[in-house]
C-alpha positions in Angstrom: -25.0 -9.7 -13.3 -22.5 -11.4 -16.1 -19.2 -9.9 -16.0 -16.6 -10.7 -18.7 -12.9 -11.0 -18.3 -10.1 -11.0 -21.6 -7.0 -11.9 -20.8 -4.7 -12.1 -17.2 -6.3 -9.6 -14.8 -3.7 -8.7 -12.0 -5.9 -7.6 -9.0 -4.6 -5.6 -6.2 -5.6 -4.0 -2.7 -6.2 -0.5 -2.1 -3.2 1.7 -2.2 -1.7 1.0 1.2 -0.2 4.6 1.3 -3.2 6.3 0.7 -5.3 4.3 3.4 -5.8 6.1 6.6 -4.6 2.4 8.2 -1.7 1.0 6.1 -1.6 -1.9 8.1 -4.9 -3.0 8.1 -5.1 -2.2 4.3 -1.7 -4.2 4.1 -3.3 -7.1 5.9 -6.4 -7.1 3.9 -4.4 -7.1 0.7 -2.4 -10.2 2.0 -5.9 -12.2 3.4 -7.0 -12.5 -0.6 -3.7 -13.1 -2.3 -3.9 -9.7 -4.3 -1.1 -8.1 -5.3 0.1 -5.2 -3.4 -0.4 -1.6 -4.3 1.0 2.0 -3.8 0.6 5.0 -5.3 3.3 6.8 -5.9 4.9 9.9 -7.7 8.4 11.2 -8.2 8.4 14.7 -9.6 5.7 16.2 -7.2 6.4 20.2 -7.2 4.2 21.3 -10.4 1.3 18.8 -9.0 1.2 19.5 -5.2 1.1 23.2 -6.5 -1.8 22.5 -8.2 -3.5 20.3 -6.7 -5.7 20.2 -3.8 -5.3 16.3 -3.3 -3.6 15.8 0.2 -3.2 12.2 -1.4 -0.3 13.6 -3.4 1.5 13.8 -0.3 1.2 11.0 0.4 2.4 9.3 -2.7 6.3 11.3 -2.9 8.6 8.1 -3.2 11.5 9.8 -1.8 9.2 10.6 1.8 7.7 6.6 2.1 10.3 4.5 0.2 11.1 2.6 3.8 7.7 2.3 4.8 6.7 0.7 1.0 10.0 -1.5 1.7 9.2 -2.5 4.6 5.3 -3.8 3.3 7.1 -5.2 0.2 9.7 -7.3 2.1 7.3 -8.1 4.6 5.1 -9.8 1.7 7.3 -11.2 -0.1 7.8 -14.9 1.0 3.8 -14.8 1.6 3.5 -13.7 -2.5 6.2 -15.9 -3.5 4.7 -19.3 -1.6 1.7 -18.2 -3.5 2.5 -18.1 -6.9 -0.4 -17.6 -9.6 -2.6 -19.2 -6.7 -6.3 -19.3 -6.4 -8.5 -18.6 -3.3 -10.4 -21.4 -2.9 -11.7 -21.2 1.1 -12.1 -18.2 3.1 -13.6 -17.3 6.4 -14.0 -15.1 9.1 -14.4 -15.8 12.7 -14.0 -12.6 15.4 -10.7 -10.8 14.1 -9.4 -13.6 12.7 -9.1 -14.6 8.7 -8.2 -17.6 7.1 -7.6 -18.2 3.5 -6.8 -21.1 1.6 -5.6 -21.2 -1.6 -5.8 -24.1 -4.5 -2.0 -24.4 -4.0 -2.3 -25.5 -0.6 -1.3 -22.6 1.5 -3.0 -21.1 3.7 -2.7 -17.6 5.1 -4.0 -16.8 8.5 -4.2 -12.8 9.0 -5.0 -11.6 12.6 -6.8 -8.0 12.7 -7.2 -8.1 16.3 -5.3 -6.4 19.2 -4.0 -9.7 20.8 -2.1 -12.6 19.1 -4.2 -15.2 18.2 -3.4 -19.0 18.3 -3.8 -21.2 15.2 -2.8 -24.9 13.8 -0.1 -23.0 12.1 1.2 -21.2 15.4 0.8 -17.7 17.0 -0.5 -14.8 14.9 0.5 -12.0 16.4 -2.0 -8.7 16.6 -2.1 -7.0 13.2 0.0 -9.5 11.7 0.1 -12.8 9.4 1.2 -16.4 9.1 1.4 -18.8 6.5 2.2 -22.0 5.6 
């Protein structure tokens, strides 16, 4: 299959909101240097009364604004080390990824249930490091 890109493409994870494990879809997000995404409304009364989308719910700024916070802040030195960087390794091994990007960082992202020791140090269950 050929696929054809124009221009600056800006790629990003599922909604992290709407997934039914923020945290793993957080983590996933992080492991290939995409962008973050929410999904998010403001003025919801018209559209939750007419709509039978539970994902609307889900999306009311007001109702997540710490928990988006939190994901951004949490990100943020990660997508800042990172730059315009391109993925140029990644692997899998058990519950553990490791990325590595053309800038020379490289993120290790732990989906597991125990902390997991790298060259970079301890990556704690569900978590990240980077360096």
């Amino acid at each position: 299959y050929q696929m054809v890109f124009r221009g600056s493409t800006v790629l990003s994870g599922e909604p992290i909101n709407l997934s039914s494990e923020p945290q793993i879809a957080f983590l996933e997000t992080l492991t290939t240097g995409s962008s973050l995404s929410f999904s998010l409304c403001n003025n919801y009364n018209d559209i939750v009364s007419r709509s039978s989308h539970s994902a609307v719910a889900l999306s009311v700024y007001d109702d997540i604004k710490d928990e988006v916070t939190k994901f951004i802040n949490s990100a943020k030195p990660l997508q800042e080390s990172l730059g315009s960087a391109k993925l140029v390794y990644y692997t899998k091994t058990g519950e553990l990824t490791k990325s590595v990007f053309d800038n020379g960082i490289t993120v290790y992202v732990n989906f597991g249930k125990k902390a997991v020791e790298t060259d970079l140090g301890t990556v704690d269950a569900k978590n990240f490091i980077f360096g």
